[in-house]
NUROZA-524073 format. One line per 2 residues: number of its first residue (from 1); their letters; for each residue x, y, z of N, C-alpha, C. Coordinates in pm, 1 decimal, decimal comma. Atoms other than C-alpha are relative to their C-alpha. Layout:
NUM) a) X Y Z X Y Z X Y Z | ...
end
This chain:
1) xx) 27,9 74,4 121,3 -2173,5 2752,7 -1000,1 44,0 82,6 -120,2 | -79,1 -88,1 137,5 -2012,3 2834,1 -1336,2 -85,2 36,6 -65,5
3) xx) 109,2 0,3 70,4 -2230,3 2966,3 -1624,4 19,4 -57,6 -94,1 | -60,0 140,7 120,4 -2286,5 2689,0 -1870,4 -110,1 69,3 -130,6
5) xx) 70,3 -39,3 88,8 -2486,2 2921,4 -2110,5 -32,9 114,0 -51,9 | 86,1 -118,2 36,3 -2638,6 3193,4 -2258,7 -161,8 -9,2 12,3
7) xx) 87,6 17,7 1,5 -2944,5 3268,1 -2173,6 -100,5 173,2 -43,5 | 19,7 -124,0 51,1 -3215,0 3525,7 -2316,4 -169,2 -40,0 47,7
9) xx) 108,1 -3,4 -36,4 -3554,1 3672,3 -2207,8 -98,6 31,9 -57,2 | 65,2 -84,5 47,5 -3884,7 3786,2 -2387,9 -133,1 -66,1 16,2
11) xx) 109,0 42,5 -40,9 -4267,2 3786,8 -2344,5 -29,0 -112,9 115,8 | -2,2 153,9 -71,6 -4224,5 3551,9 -2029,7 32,4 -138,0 -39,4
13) xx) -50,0 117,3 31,2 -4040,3 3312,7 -2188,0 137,4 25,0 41,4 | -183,5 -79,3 -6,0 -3669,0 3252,5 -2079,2 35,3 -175,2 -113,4
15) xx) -113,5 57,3 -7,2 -3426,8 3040,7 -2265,7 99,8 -48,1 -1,0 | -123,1 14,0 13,4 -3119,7 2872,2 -2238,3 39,3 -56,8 -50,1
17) xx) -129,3 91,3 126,9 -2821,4 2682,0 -2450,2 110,7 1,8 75,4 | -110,3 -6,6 -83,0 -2531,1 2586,7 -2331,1 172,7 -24,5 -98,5
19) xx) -23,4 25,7 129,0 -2405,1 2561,6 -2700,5 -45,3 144,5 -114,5 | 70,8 -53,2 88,1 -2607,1 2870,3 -2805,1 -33,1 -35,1 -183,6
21) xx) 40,1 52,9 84,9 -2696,0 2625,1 -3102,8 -172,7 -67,5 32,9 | 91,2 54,3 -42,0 -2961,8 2437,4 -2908,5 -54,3 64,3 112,5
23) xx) 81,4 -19,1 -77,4 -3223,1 2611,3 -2704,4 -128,3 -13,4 81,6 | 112,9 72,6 -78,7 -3463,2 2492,4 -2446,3 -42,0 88,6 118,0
25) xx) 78,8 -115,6 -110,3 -3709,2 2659,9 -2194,7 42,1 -42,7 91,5 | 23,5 4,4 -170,5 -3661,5 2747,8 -1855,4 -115,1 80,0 29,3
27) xx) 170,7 -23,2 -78,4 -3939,9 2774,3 -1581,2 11,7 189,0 -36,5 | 6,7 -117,0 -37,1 -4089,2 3139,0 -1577,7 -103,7 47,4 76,4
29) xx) 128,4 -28,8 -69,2 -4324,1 3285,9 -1331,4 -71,5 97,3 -18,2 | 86,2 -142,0 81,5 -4502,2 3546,8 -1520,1 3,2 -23,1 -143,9
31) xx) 21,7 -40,4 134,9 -4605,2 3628,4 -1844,8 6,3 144,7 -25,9 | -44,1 -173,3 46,9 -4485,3 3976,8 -1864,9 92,6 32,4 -101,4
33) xx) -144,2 -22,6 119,8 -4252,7 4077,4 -2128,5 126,3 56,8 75,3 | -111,3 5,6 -27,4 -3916,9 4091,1 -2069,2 105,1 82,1 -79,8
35) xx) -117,6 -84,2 94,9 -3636,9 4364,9 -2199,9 153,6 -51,0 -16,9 | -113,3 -15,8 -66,7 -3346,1 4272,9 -2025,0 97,1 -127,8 50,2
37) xx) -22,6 106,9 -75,8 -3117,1 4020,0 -1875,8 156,3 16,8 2,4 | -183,1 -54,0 -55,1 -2758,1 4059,2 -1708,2 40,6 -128,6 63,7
39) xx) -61,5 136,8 -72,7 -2544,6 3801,9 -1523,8 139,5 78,3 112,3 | -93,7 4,5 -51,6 -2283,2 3859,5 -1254,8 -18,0 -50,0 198,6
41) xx) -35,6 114,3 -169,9 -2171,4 3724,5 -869,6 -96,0 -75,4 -17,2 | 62,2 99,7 -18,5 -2300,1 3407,2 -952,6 -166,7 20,8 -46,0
43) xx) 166,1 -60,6 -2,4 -2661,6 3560,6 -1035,4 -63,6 12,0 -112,6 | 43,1 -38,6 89,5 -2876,8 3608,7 -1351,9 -106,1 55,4 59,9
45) xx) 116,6 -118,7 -47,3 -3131,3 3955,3 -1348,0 -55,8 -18,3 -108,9 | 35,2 -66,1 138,4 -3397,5 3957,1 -1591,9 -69,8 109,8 12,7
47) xx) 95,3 -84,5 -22,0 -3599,3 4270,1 -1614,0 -125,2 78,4 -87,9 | 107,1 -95,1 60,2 -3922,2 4439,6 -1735,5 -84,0 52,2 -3,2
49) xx) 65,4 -97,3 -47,3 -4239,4 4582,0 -1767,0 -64,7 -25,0 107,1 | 63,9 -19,7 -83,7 -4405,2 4682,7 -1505,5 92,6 -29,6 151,9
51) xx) -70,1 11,8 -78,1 -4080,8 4674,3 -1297,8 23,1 -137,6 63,2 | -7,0 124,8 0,5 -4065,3 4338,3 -1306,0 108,7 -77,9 6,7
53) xx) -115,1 52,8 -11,9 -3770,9 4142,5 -1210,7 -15,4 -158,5 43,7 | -37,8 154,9 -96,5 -3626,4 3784,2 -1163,7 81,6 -40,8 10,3
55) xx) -173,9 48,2 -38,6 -3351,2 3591,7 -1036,8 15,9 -156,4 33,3 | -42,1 164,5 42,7 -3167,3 3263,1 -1082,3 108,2 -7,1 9,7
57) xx) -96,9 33,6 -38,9 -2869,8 3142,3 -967,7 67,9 -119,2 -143,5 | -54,5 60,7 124,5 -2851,4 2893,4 -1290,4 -62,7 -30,5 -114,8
59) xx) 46,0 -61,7 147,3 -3048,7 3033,9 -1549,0 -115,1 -74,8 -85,7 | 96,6 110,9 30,5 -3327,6 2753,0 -1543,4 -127,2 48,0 93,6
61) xx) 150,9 11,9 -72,2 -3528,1 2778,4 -1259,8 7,9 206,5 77,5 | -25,7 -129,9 -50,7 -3614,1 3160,5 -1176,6 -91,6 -5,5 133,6
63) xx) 46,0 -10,4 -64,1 -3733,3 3305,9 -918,2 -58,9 186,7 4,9 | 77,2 -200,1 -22,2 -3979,0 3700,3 -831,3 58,2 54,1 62,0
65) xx) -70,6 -98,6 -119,2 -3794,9 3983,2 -665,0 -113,9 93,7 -2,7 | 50,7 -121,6 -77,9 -4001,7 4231,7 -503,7 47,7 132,9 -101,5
67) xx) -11,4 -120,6 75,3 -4037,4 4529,7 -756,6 36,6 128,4 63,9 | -30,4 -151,4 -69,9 -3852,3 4868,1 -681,1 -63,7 38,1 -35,8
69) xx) 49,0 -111,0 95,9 -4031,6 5066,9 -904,0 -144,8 -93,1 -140,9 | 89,7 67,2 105,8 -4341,3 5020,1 -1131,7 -1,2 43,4 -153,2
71) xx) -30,5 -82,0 90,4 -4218,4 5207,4 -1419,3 79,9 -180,7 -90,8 | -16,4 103,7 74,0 -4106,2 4927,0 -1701,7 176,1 2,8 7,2
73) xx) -101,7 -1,2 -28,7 -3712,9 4836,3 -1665,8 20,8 -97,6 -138,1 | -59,9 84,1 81,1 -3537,2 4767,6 -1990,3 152,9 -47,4 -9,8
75) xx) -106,9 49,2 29,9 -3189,2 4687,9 -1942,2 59,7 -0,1 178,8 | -11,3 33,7 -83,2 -2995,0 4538,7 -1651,4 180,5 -27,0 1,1
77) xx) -172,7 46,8 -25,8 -2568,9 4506,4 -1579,1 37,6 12,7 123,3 | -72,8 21,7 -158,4 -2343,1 4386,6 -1291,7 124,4 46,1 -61,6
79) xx) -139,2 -25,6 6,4 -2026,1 4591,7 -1261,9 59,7 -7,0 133,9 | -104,0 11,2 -120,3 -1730,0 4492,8 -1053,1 112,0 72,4 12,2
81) xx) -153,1 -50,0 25,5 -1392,0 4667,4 -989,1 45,1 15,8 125,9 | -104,4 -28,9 -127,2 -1135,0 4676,0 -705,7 5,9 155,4 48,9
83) xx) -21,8 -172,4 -76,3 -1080,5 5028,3 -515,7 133,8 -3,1 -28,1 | -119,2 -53,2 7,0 -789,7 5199,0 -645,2 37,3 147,4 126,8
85) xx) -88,4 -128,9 -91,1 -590,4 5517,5 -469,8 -85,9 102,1 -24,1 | 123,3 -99,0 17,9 -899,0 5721,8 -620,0 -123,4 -31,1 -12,4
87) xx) 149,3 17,4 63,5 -1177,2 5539,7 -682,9 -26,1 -96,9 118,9 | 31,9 78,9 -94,7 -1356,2 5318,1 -447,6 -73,7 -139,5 -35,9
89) xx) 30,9 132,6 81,0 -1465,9 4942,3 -511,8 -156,6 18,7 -22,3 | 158,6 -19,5 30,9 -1775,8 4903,7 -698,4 -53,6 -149,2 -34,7
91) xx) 31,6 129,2 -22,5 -1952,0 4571,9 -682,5 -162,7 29,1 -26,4 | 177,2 -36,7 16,1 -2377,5 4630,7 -792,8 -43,2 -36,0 -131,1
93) xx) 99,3 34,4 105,4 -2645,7 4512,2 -993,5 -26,4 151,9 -49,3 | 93,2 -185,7 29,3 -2787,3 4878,7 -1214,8 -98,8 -82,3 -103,2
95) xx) 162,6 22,0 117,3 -3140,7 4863,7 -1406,7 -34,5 110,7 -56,3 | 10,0 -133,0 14,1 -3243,4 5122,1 -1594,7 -156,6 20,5 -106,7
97) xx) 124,1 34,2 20,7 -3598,2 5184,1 -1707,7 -60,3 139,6 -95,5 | 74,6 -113,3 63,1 -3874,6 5451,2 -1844,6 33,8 99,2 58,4
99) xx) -17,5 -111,3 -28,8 -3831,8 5802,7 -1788,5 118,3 34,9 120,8 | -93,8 9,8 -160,3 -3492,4 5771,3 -1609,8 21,8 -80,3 129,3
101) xx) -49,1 40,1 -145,3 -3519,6 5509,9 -1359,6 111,0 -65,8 -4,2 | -131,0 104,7 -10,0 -3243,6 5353,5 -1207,1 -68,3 -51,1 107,5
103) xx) 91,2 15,0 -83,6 -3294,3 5124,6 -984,0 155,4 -122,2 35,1 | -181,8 95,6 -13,4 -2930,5 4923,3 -774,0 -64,2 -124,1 78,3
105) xx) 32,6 129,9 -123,3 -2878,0 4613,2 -587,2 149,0 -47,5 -3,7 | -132,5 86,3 -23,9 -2556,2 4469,7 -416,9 34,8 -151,6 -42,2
107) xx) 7,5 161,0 -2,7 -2643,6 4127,3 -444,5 -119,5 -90,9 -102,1 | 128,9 70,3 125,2 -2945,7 4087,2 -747,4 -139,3 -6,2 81,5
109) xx) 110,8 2,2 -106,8 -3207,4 4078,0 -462,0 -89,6 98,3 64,3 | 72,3 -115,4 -60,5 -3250,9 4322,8 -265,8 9,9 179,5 -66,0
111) xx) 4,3 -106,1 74,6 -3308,3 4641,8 -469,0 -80,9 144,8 67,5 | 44,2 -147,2 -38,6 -3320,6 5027,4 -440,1 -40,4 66,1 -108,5
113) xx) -13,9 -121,3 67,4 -3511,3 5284,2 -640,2 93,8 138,0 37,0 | -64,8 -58,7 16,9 -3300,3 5528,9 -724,1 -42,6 164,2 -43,0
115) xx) 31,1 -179,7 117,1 -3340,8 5961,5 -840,0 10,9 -32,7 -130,0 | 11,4 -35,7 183,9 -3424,8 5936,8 -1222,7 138,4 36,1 -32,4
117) xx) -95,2 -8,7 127,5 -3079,9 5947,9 -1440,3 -52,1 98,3 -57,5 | 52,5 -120,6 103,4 -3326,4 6194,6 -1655,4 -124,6 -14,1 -36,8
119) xx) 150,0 -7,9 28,0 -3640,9 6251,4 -1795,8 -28,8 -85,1 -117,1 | 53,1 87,2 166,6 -3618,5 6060,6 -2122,5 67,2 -122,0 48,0
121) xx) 34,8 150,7 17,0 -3671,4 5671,4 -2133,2 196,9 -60,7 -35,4 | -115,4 60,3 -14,6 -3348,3 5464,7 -2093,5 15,2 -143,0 -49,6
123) xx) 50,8 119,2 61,8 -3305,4 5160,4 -2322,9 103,4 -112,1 11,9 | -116,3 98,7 11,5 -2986,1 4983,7 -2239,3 78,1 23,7 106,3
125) xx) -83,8 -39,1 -118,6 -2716,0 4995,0 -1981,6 148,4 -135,8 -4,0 | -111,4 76,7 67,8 -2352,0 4864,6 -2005,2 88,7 -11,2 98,2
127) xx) -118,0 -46,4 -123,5 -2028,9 4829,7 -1746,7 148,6 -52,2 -77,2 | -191,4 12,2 26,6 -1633,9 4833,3 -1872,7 48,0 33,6 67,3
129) xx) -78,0 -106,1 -92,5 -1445,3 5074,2 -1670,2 -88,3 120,9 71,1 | 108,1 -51,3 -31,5 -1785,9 5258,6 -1580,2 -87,7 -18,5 -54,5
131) xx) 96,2 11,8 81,1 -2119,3 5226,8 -1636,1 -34,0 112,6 -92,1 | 31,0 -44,8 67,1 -2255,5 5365,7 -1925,8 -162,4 -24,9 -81,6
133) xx) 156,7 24,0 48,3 -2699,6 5404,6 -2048,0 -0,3 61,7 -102,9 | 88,8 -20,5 140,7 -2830,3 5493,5 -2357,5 -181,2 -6,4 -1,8
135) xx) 166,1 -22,7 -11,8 -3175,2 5625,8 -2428,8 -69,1 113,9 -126,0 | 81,2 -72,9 102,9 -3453,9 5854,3 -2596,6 88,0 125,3 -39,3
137) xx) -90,4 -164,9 29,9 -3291,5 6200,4 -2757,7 112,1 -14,5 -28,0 | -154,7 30,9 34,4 -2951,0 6042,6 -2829,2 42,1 45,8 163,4
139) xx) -35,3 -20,5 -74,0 -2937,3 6038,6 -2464,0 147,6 -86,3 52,9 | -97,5 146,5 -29,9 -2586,5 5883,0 -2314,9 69,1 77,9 172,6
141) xx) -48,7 -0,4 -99,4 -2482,3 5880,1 -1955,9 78,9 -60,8 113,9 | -113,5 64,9 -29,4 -2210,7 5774,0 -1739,6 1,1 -0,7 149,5
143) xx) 37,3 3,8 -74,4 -2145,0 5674,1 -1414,4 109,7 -124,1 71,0 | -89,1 101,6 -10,7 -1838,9 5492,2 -1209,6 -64,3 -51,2 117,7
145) xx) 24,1 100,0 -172,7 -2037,0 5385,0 -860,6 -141,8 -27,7 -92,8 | 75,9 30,1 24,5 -2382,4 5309,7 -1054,3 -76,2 120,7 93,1
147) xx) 65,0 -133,3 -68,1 -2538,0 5656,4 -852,6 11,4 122,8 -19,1 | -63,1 -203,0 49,4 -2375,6 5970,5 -915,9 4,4 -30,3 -192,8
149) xx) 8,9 44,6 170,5 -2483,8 5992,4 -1359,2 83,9 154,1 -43,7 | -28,5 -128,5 78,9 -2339,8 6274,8 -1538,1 -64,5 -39,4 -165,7
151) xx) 73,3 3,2 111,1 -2487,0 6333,3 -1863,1 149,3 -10,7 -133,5 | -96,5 23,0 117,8 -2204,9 6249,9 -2199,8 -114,4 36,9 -142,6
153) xx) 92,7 -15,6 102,9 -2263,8 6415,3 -2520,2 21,7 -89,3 -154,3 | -18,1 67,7 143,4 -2350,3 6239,4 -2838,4 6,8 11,9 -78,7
155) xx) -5,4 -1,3 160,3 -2387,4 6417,5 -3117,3 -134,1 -7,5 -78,0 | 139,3 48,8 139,5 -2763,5 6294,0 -3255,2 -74,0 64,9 160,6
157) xx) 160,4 -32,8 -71,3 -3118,3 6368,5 -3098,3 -77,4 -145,6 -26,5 | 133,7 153,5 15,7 -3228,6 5975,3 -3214,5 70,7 -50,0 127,0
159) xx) 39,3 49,1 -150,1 -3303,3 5754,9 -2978,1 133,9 -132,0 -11,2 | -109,1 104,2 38,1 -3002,4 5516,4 -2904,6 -90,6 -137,5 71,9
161) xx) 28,8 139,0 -33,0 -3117,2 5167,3 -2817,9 87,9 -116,0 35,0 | -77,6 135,2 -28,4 -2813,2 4957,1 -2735,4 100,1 77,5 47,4
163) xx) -111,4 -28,1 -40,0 -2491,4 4992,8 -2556,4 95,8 -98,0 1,2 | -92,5 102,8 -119,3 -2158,7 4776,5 -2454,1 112,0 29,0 -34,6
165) xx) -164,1 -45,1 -17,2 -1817,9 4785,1 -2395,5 56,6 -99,4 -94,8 | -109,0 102,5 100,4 -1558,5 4627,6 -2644,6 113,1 60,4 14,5
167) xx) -136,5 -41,0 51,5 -1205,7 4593,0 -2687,4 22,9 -59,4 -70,7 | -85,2 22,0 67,6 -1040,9 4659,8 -2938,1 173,6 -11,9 -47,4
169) xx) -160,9 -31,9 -43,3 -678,8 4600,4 -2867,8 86,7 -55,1 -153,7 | -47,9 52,1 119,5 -637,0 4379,0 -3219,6 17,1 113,5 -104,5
171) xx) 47,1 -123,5 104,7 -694,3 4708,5 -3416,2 109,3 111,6 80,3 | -24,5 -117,5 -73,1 -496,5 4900,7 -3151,4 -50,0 136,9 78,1
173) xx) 126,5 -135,5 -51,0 -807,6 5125,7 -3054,1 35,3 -12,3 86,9 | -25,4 35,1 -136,5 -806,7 5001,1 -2695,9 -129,9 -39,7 22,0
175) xx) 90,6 21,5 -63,0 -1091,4 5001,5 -2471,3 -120,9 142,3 -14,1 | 109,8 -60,1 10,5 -1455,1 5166,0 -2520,0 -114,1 -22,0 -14,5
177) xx) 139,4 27,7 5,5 -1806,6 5197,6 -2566,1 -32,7 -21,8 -157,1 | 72,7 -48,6 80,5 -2021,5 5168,9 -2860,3 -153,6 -10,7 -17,1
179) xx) 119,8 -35,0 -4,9 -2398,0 5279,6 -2918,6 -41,8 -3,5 -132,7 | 74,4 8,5 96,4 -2667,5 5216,6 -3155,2 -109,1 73,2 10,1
181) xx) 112,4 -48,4 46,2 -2973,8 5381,5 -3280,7 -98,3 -8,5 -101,1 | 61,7 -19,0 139,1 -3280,0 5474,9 -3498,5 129,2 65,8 -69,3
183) xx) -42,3 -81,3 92,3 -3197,3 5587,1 -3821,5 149,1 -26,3 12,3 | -153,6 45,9 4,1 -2847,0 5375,8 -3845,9 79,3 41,1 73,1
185) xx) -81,7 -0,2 -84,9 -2706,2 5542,0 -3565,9 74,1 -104,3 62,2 | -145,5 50,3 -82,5 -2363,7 5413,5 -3440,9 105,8 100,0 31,8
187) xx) -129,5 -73,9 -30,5 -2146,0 5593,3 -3226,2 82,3 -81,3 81,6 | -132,6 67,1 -93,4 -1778,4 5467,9 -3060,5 -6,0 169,2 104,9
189) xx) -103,9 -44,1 -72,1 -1609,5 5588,0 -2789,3 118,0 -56,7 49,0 | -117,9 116,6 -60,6 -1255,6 5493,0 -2704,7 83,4 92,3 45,4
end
């Protein structure tokens, strides 16, 4: 099924537009608050506290996944990519939560906690050409299978709060990240 919308999550409410002009509720089965919400193979993830996850095939009627982790999960992306001559295909749901969790899934369903990313709180999570999180301390970390993180430096000690990939090819930049924060933080990478 195609996706005929945008859809967005918060305090146990989800919902969708298919126009993002006009928005109307879909079902939710909790009243938990909600950080998060990703889309890929056919799937929408939402995620939050209390490790809280759900899943929907068309962004109306959800459904409970079985919590990896009880730690609060604010941000959620599906990255895909073919296996090149060095790299190997990467196809996975990543979540990324309080004090470092990660937490994968092949298919939006069935999910693995993961070793902590780090000790400070993780507020976003992104996929272009690798994934890339953002978090407390001007934390930023990287990551081409969603498992192995290396740590990337930023520059600040505030707390970044957003991530995603853009291109800019109209400008001639190319392809990169950019990150937000307290205290007007914005950093690129390209």
């Amino acid at each position: 099924m195609a996706r005929q919308g945008s859809r967005v999550a918060g305090n146990g409410a989800f919902r969708w537009t298919s126009d993002t002009m006009c928005w109307a509720a879909a079902n939710s089965v909790t009243t938990r608050t909600f950080y998060g919400i990703g889309f890929g193979n056919v799937r929408y993830v939402a995620v939050g506290a209390h490790g809280t996850m759900l899943t929907s095939t068309d962004g109306t009627t959800w459904t409970a996944i079985a919590p990896a982790t009880a730690g609060d999960l604010r941000g959620v992306i599906y990255g895909s990519t073919a296996a090149t001559s060095t790299t190997s295909a990467v196809a996975t749901f990543v979540a990324v939560g309080i004090a470092g969790t990660l937490v994968t899934s092949p298919d939006g369903v069935a999910w693995t906690e993961q070793p902590p990313i780090a000790t400070n709180d993780l507020a976003a999570v992104t996929y272009g050409t690798q994934f890339v999180t953002v978090g407390n301390g001007g934390g930023i970390f990287t990551s081409f299978d969603g498992l192995v993180w290396q740590p990337a430096g930023s520059g600040t000690t505030a707390d970044l709060n957003g991530v995603t990939f853009t291109i800019l090819a109209a400008r001639s930049i190319g392809v990169g990240y950019e990150a937000v924060g307290n205290a007007g933080v914005n950093l690129t990478a390209f």
